[in-house]
Structure formats: C-alpha cells, structure tokens
PDB file with one MODEL, atoms N, CA, C and O in Angstrom:
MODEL        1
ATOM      1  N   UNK A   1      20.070   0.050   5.515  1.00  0.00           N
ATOM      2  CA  UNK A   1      19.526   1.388   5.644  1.00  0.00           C
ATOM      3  C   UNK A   1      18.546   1.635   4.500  1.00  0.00           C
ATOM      4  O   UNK A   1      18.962   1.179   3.436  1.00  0.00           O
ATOM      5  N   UNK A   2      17.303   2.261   4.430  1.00  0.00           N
ATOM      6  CA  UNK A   2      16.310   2.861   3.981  1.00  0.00           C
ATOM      7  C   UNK A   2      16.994   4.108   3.058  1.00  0.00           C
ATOM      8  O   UNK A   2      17.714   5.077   3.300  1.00  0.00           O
ATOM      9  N   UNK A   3      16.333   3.506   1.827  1.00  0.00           N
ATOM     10  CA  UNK A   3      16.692   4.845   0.964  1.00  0.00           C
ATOM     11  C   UNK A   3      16.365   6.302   1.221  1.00  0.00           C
ATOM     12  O   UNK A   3      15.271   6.270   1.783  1.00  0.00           O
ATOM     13  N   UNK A   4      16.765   7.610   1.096  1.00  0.00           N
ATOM     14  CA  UNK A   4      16.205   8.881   1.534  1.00  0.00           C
ATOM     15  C   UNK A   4      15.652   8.721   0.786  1.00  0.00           C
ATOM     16  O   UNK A   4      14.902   9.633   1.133  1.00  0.00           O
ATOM     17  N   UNK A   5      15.064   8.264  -0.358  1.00  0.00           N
ATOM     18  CA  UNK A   5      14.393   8.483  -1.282  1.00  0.00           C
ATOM     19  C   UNK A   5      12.878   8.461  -1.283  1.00  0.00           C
ATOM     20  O   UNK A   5      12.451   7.329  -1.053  1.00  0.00           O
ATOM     21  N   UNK A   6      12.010   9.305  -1.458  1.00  0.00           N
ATOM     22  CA  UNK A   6      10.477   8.732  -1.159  1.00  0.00           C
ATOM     23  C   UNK A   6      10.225   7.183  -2.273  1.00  0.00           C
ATOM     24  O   UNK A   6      10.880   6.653  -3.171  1.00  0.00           O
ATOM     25  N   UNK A   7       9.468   7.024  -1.876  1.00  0.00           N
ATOM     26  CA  UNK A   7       8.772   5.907  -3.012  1.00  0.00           C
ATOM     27  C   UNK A   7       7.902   6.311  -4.401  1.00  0.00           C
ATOM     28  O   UNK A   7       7.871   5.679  -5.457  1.00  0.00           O
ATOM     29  N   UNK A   8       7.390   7.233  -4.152  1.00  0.00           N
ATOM     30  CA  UNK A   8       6.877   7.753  -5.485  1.00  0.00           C
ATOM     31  C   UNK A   8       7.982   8.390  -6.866  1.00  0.00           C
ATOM     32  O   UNK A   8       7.905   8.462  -8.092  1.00  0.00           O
ATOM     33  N   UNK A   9       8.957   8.752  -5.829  1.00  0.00           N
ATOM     34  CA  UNK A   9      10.057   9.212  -6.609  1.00  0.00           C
ATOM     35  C   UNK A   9      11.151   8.037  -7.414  1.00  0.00           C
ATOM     36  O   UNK A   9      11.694   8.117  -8.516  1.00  0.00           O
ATOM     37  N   UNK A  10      11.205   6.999  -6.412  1.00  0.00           N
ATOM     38  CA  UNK A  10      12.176   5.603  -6.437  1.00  0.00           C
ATOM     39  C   UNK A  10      10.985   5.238  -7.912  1.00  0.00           C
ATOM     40  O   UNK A  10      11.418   5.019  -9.043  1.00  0.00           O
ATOM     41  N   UNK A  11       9.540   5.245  -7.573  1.00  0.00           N
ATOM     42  CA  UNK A  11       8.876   4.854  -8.304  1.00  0.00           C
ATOM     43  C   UNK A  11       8.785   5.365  -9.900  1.00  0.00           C
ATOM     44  O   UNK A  11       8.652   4.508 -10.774  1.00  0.00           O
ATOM     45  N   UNK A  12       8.849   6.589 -10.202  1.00  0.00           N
ATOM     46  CA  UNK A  12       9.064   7.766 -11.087  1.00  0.00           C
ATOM     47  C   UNK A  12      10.337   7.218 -12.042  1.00  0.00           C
ATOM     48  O   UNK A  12      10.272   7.336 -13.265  1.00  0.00           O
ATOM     49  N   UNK A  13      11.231   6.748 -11.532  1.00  0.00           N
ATOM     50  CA  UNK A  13      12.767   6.885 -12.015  1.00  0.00           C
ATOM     51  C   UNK A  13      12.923   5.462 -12.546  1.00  0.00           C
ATOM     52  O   UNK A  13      13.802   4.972 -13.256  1.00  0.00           O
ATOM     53  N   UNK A  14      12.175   5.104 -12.177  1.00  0.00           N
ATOM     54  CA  UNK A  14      11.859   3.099 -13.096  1.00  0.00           C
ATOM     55  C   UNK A  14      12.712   2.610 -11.832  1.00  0.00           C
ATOM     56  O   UNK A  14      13.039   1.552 -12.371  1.00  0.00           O
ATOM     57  N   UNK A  15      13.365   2.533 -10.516  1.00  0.00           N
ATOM     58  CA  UNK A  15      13.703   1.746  -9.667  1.00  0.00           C
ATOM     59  C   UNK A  15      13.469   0.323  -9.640  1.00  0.00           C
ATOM     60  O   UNK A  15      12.484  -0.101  -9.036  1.00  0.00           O
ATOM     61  N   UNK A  16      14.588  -0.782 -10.466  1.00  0.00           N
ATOM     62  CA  UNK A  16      14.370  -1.807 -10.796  1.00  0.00           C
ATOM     63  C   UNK A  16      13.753  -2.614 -10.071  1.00  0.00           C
ATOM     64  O   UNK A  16      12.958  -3.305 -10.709  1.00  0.00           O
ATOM     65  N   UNK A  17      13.819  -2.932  -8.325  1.00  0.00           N
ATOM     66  CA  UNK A  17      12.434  -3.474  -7.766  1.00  0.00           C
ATOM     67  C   UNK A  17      11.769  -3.487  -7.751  1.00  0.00           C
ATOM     68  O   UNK A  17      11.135  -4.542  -7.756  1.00  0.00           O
ATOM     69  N   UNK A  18      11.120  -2.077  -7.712  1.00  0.00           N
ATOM     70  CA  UNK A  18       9.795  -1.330  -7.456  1.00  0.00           C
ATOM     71  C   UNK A  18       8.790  -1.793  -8.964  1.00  0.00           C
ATOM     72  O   UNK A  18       7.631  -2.197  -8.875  1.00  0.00           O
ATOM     73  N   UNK A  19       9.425  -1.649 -10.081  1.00  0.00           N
ATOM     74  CA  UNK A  19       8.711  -1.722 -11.407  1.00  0.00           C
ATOM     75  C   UNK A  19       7.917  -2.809 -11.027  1.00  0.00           C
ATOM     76  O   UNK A  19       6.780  -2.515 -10.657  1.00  0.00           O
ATOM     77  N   UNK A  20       8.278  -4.181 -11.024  1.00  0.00           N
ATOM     78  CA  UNK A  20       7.144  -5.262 -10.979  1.00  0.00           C
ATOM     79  C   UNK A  20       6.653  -5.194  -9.860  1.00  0.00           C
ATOM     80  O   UNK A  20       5.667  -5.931  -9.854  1.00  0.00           O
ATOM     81  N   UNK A  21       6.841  -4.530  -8.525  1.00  0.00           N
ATOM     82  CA  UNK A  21       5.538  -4.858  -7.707  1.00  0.00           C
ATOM     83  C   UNK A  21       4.573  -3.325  -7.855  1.00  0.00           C
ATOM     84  O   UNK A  21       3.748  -2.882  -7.056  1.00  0.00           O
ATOM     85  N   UNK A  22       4.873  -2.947  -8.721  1.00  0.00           N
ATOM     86  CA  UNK A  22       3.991  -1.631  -9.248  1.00  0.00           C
ATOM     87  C   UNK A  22       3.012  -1.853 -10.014  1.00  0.00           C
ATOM     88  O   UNK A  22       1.905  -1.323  -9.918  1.00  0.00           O
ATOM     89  N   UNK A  23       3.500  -2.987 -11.166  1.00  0.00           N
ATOM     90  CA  UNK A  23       2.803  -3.610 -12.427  1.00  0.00           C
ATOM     91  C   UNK A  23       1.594  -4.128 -11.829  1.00  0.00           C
ATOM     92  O   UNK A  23       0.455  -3.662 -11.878  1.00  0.00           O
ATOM     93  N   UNK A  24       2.171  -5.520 -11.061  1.00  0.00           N
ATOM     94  CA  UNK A  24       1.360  -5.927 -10.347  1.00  0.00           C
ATOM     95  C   UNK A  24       0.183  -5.944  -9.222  1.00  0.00           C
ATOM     96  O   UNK A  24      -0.620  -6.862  -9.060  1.00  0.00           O
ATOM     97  N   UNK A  25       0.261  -4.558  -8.373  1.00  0.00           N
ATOM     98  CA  UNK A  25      -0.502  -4.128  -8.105  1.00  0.00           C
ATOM     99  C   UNK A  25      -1.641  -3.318  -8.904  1.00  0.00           C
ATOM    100  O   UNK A  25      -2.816  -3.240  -8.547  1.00  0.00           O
ATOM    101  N   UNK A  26      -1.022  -2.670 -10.167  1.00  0.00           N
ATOM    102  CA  UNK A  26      -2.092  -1.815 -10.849  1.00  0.00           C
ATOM    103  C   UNK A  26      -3.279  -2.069 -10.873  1.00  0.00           C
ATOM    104  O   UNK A  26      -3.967  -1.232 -10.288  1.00  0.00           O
ATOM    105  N   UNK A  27      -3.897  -3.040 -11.396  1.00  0.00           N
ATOM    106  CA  UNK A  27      -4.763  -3.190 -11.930  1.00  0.00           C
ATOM    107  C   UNK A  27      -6.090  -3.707 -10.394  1.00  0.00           C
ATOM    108  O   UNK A  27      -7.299  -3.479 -10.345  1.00  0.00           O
ATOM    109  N   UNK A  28      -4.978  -4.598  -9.121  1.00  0.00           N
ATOM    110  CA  UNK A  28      -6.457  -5.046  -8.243  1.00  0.00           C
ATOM    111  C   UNK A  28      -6.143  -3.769  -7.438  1.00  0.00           C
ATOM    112  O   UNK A  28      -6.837  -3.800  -6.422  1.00  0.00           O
ATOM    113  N   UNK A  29      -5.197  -2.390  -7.486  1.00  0.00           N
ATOM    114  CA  UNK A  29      -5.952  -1.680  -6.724  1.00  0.00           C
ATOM    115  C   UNK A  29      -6.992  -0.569  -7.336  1.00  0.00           C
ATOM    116  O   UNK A  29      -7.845   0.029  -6.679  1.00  0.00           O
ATOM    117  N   UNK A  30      -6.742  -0.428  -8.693  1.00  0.00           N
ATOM    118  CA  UNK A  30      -7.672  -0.187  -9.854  1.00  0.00           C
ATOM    119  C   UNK A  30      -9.105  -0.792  -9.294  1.00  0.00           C
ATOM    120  O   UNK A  30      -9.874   0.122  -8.994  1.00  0.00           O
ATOM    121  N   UNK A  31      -9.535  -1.837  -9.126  1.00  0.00           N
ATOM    122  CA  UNK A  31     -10.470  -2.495  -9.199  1.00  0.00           C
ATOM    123  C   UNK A  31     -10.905  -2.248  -7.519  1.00  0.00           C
ATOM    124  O   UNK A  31     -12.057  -1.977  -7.179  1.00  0.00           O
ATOM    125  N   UNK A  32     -10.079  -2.355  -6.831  1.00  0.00           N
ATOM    126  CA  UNK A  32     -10.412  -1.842  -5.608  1.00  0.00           C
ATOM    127  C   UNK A  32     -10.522  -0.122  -5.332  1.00  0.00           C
ATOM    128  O   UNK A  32     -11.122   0.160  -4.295  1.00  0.00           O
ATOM    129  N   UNK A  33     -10.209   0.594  -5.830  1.00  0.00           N
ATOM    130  CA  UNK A  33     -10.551   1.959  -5.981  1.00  0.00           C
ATOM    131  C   UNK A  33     -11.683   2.072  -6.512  1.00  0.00           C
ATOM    132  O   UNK A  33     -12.503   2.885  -6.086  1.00  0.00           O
ATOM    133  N   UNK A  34     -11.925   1.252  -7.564  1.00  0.00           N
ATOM    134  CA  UNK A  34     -13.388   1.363  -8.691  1.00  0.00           C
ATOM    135  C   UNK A  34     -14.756   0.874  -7.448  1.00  0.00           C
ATOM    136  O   UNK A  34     -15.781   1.550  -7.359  1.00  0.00           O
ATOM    137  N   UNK A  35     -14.530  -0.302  -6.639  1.00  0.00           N
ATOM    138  CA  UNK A  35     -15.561  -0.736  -5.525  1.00  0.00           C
ATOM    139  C   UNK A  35     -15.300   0.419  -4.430  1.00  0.00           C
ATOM    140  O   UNK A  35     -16.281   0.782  -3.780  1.00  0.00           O
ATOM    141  N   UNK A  36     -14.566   0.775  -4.280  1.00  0.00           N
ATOM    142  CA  UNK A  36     -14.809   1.832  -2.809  1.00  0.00           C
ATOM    143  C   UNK A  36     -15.411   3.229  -2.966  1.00  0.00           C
ATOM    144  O   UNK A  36     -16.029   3.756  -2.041  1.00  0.00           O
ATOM    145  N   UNK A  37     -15.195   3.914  -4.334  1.00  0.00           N
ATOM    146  CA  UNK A  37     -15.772   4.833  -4.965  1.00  0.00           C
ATOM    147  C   UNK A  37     -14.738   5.678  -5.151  1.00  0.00           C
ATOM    148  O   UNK A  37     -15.102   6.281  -6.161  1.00  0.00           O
ATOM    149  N   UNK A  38     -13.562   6.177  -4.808  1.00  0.00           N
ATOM    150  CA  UNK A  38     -12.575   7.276  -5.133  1.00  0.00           C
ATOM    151  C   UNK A  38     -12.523   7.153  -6.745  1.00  0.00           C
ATOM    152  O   UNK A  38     -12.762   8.171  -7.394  1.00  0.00           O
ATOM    153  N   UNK A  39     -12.191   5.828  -7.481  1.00  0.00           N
ATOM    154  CA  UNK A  39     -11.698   5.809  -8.950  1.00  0.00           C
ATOM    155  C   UNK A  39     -10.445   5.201  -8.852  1.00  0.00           C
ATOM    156  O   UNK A  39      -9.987   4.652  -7.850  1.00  0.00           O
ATOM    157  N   UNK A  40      -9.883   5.333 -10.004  1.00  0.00           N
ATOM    158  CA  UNK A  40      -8.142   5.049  -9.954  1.00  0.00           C
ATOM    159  C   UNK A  40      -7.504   6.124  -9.457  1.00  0.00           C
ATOM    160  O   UNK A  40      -7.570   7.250  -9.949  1.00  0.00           O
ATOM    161  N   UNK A  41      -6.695   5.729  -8.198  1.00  0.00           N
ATOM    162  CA  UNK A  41      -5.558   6.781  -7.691  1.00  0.00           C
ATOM    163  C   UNK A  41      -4.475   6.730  -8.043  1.00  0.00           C
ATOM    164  O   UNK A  41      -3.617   7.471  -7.563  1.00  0.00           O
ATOM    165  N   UNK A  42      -4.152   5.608  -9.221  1.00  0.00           N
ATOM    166  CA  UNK A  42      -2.777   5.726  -9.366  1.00  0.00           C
ATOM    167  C   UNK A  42      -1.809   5.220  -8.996  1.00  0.00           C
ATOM    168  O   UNK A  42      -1.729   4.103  -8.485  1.00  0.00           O
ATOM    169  N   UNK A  43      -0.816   6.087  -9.235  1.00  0.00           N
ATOM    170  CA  UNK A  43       0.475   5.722  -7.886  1.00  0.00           C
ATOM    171  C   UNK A  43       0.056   6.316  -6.710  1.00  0.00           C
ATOM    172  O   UNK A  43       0.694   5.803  -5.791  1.00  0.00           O
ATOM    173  N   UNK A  44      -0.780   7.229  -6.265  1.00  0.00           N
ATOM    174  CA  UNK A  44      -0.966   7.194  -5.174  1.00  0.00           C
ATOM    175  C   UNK A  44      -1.885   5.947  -4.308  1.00  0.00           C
ATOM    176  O   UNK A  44      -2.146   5.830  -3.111  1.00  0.00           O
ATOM    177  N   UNK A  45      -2.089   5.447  -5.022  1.00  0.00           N
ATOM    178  CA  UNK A  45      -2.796   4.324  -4.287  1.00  0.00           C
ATOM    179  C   UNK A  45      -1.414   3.045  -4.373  1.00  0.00           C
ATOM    180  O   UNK A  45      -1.441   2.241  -3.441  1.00  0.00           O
ATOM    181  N   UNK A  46      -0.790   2.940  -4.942  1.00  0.00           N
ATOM    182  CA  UNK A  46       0.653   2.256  -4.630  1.00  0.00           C
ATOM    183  C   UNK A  46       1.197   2.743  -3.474  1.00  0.00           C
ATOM    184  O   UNK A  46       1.515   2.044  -2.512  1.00  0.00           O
ATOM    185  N   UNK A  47       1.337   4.224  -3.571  1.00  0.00           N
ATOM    186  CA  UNK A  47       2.080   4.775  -2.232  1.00  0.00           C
ATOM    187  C   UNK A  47       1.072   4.169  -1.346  1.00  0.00           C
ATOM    188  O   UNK A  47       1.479   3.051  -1.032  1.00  0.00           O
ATOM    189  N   UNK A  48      -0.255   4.469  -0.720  1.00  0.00           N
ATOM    190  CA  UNK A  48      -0.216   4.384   0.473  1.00  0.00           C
ATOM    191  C   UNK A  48       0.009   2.297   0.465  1.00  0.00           C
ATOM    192  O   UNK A  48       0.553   1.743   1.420  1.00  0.00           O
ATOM    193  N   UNK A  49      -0.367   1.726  -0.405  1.00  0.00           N
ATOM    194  CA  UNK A  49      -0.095  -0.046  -0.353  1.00  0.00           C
ATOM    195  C   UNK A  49       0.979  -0.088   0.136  1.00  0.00           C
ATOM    196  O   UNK A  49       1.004  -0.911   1.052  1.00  0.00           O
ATOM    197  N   UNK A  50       2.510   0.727  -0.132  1.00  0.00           N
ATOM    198  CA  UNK A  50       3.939   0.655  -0.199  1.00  0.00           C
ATOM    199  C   UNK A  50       3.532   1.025   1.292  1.00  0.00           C
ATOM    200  O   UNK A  50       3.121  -0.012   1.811  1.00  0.00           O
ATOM    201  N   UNK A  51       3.469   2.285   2.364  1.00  0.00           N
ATOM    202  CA  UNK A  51       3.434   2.719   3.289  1.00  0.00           C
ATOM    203  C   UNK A  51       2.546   1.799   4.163  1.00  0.00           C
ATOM    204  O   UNK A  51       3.173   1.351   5.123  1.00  0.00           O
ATOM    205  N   UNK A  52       1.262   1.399   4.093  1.00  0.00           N
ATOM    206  CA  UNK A  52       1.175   0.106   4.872  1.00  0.00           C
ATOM    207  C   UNK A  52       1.340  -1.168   4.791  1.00  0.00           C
ATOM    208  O   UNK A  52       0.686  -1.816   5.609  1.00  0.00           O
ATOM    209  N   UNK A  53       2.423  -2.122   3.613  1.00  0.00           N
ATOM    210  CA  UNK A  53       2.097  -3.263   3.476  1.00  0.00           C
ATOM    211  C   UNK A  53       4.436  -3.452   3.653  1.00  0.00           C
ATOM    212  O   UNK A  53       5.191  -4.255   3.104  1.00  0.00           O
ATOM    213  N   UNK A  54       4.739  -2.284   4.649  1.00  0.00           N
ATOM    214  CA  UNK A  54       5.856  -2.870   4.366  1.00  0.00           C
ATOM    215  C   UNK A  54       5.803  -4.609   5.354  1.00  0.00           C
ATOM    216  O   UNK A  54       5.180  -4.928   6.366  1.00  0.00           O
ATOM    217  N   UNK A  55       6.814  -5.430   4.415  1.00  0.00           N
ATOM    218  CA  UNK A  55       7.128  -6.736   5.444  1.00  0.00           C
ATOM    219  C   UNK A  55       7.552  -6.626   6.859  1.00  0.00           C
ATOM    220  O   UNK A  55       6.998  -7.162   7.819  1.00  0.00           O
ATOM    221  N   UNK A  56       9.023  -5.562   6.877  1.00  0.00           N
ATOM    222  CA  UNK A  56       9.246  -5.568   8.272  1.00  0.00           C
ATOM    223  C   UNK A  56       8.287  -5.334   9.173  1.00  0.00           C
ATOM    224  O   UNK A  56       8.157  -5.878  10.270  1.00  0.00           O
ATOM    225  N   UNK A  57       7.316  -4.136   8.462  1.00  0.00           N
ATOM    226  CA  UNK A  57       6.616  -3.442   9.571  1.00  0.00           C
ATOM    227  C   UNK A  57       5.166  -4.707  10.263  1.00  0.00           C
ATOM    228  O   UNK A  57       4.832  -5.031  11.402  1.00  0.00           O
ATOM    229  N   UNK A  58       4.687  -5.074   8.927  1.00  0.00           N
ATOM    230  CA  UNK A  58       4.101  -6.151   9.251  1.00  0.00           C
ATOM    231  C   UNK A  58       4.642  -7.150  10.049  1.00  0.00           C
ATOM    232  O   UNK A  58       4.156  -7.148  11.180  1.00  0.00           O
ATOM    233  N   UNK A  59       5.499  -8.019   9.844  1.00  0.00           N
ATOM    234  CA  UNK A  59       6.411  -8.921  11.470  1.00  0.00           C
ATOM    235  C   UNK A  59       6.413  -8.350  12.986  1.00  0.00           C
ATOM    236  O   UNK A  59       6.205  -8.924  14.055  1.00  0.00           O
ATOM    237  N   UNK A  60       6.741  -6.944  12.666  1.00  0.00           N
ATOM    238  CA  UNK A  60       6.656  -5.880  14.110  1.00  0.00           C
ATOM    239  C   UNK A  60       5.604  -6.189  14.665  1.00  0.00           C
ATOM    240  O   UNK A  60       5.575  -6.491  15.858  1.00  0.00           O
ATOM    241  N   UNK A  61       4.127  -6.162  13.597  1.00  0.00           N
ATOM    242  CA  UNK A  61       3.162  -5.966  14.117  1.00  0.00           C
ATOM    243  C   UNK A  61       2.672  -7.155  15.007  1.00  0.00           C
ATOM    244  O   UNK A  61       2.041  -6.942  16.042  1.00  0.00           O
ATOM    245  N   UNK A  62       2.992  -8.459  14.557  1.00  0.00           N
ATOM    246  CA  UNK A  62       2.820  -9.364  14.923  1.00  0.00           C
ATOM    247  C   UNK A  62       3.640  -9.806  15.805  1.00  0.00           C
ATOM    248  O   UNK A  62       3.154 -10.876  16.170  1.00  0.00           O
ATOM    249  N   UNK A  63       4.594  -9.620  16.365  1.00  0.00           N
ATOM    250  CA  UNK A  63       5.516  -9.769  17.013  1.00  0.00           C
ATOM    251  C   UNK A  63       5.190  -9.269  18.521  1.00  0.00           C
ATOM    252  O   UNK A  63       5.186  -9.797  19.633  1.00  0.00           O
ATOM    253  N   UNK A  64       4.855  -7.676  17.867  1.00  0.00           N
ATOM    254  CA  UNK A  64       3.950  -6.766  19.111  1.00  0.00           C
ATOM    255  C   UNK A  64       3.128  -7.536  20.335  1.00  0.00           C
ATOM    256  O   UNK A  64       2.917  -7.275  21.519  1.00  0.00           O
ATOM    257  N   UNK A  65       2.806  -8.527  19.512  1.00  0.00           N
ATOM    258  CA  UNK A  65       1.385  -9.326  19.993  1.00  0.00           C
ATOM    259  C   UNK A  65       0.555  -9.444  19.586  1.00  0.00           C
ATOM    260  O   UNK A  65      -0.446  -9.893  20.145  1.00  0.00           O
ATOM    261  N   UNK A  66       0.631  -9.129  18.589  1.00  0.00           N
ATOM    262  CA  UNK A  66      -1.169  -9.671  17.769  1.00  0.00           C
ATOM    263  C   UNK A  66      -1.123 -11.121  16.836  1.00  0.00           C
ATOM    264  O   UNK A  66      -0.237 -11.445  16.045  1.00  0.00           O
ATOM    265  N   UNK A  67      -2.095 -11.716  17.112  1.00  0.00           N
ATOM    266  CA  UNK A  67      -1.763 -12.575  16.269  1.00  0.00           C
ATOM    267  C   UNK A  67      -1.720 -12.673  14.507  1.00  0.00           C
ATOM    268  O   UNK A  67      -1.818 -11.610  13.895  1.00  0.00           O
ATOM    269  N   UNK A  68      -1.638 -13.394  14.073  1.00  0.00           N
ATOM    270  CA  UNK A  68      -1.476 -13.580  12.650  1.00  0.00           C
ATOM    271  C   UNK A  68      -2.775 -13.110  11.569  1.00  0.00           C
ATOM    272  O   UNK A  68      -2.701 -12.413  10.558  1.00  0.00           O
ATOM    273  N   UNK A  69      -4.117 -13.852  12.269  1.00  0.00           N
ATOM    274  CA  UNK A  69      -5.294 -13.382  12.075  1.00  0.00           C
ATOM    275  C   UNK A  69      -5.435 -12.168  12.649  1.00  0.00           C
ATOM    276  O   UNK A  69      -6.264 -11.552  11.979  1.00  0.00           O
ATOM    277  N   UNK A  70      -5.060 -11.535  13.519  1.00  0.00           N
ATOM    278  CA  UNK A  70      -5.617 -10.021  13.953  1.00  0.00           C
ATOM    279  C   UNK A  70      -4.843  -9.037  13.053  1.00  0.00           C
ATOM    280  O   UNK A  70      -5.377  -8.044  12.559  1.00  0.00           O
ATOM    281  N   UNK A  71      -3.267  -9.449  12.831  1.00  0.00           N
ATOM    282  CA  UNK A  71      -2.990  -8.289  11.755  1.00  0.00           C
ATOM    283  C   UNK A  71      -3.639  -8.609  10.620  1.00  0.00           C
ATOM    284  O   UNK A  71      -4.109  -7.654  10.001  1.00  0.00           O
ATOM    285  N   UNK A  72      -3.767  -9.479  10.259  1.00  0.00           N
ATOM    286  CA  UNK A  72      -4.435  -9.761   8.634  1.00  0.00           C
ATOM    287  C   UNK A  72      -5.539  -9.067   8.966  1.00  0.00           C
ATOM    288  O   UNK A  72      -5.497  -7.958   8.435  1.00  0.00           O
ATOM    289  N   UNK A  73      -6.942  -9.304   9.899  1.00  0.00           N
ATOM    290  CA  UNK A  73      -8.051  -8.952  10.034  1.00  0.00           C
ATOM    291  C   UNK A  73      -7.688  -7.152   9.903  1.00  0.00           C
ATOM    292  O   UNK A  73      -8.649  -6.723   9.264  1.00  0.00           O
ATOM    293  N   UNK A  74      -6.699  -5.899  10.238  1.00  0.00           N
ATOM    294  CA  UNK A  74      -6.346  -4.690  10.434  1.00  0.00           C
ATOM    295  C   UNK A  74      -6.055  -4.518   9.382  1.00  0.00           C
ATOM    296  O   UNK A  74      -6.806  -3.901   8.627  1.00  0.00           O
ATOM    297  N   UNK A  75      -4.708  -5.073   8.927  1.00  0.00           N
ATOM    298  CA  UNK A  75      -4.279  -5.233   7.137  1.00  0.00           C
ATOM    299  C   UNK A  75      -5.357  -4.939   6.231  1.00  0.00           C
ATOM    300  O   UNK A  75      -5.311  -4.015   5.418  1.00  0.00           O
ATOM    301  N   UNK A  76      -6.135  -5.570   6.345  1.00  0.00           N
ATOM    302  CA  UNK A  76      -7.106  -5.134   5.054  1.00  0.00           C
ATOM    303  C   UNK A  76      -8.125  -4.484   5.427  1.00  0.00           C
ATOM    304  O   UNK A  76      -9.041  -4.565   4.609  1.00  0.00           O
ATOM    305  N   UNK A  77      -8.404  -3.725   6.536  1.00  0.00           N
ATOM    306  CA  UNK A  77      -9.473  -2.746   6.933  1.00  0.00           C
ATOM    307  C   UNK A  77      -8.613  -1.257   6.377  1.00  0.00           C
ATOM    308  O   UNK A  77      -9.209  -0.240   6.021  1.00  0.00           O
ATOM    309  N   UNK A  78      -7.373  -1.385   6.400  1.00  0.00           N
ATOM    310  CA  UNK A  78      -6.340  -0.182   6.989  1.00  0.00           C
ATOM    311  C   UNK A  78      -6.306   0.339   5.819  1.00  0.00           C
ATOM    312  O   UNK A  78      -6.355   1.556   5.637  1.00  0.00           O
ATOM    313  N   UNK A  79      -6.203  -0.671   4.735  1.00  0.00           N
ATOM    314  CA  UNK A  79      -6.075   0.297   3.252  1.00  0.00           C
ATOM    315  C   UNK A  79      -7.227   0.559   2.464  1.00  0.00           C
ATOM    316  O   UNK A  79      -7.208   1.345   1.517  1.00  0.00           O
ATOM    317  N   UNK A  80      -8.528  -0.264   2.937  1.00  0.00           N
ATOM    318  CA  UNK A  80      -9.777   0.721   2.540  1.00  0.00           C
ATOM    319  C   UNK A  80      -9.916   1.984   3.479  1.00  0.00           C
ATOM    320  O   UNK A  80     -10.181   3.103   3.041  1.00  0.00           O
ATOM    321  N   UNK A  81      -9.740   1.737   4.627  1.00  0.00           N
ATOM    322  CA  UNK A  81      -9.825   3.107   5.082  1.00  0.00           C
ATOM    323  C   UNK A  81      -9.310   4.091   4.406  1.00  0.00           C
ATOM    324  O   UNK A  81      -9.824   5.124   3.979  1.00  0.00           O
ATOM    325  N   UNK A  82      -7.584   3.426   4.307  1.00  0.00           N
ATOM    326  CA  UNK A  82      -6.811   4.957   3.878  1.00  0.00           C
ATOM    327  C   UNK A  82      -7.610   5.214   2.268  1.00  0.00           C
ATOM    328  O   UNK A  82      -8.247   6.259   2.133  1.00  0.00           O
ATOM    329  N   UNK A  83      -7.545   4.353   1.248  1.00  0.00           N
ATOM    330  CA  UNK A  83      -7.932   4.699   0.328  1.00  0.00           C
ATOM    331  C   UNK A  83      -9.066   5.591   0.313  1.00  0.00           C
ATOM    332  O   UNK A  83      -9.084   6.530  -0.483  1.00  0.00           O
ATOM    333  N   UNK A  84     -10.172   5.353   1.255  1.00  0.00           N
ATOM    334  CA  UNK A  84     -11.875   6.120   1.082  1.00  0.00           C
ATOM    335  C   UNK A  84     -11.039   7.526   1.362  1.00  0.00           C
ATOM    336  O   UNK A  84     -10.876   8.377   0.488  1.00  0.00           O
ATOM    337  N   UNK A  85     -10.481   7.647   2.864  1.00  0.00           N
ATOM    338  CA  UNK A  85      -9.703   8.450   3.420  1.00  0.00           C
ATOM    339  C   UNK A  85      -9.215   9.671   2.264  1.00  0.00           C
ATOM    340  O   UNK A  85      -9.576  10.838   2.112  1.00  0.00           O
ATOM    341  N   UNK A  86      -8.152   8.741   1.490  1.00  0.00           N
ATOM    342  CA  UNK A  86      -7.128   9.445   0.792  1.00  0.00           C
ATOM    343  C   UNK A  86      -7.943  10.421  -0.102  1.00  0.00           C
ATOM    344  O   UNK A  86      -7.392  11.518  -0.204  1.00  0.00           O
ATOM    345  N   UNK A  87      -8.819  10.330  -0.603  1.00  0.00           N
ATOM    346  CA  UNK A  87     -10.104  11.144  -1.890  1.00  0.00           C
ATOM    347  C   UNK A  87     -11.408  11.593  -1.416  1.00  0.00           C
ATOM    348  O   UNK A  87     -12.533  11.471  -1.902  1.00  0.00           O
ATOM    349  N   UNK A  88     -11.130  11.952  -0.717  1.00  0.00           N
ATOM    350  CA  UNK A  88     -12.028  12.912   0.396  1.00  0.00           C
ATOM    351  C   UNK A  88     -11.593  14.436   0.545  1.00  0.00           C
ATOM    352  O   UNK A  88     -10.430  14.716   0.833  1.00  0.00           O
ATOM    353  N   UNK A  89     -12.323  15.171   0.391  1.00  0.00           N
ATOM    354  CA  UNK A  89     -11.779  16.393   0.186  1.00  0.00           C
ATOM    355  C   UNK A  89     -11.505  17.167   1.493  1.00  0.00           C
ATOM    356  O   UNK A  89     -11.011  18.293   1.452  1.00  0.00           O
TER     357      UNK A  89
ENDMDL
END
C-alpha cells in the first residue's frame, strides 16, 4: 500500500528513501529547468519527476501496449512539458 503521505511532505521530513533519489536528481533537473527557461523549481520539479517517473506506472504503460521506445519517446516529452507547463502563470 501507498503511503497517505504526499511526496513533498515524505520529502520535507528527510524520508530515508526519498533523500538520495532527491540528491540525485537536483542538480540535472536544475540544469534542465535552466534550458527550458522556468529556472530552478526545486522540489517542485522533484514532485512532478516523482509523479511521472513512477516504475510501476511506467511497466503499466508499456504493458498497455506501447512499446519500450514509444514510452521512452512520451517519458521525456511529458516532463518538459509539465515543467514549461508548471511556471506559467
């Protein structure tokens, strides 16, 4: 079962998983915020990575019927979108 917990909050509270794939993202979505034009979002730019890059959901997707290359090819359209998306007024 799925924590009730949001992720920004799990994130907030030092949630011993979450810390290193937090670390580790910082900095290339830093660098990817800096090329798309919003800036650094932060943890909000973790949240939306966390909200589209779960594993299960990814397998679903592929499972669905798409192939391996078509989710990858969506995968990485989906979070520049959301990112341009997300800092838009």
């Amino acid at each position: 079962m799925r924590s009730h917990r949001g992720y920004l909050e799990r994130l907030s509270e030092g949630t011993g998983y979450l810390t290193p794939q937090a670390e580790a993202l910082t900095e290339p979505l830093r660098q990817t915020t800096e090329e798309l034009g919003p800036g650094d979002l932060g943890d909000e730019a973790r949240y939306l990575w966390n909200a589209l890059f779960d594993p299960r959901d990814i397998r679903d997707l592929i499972k669905s019927g798409r192939t391996e290359d078509e989710a990858a090819t969506r995968l990485v359209a989906a979070p520049r979108g959301a990112l341009i998306g997300w800092s838009s007024p």
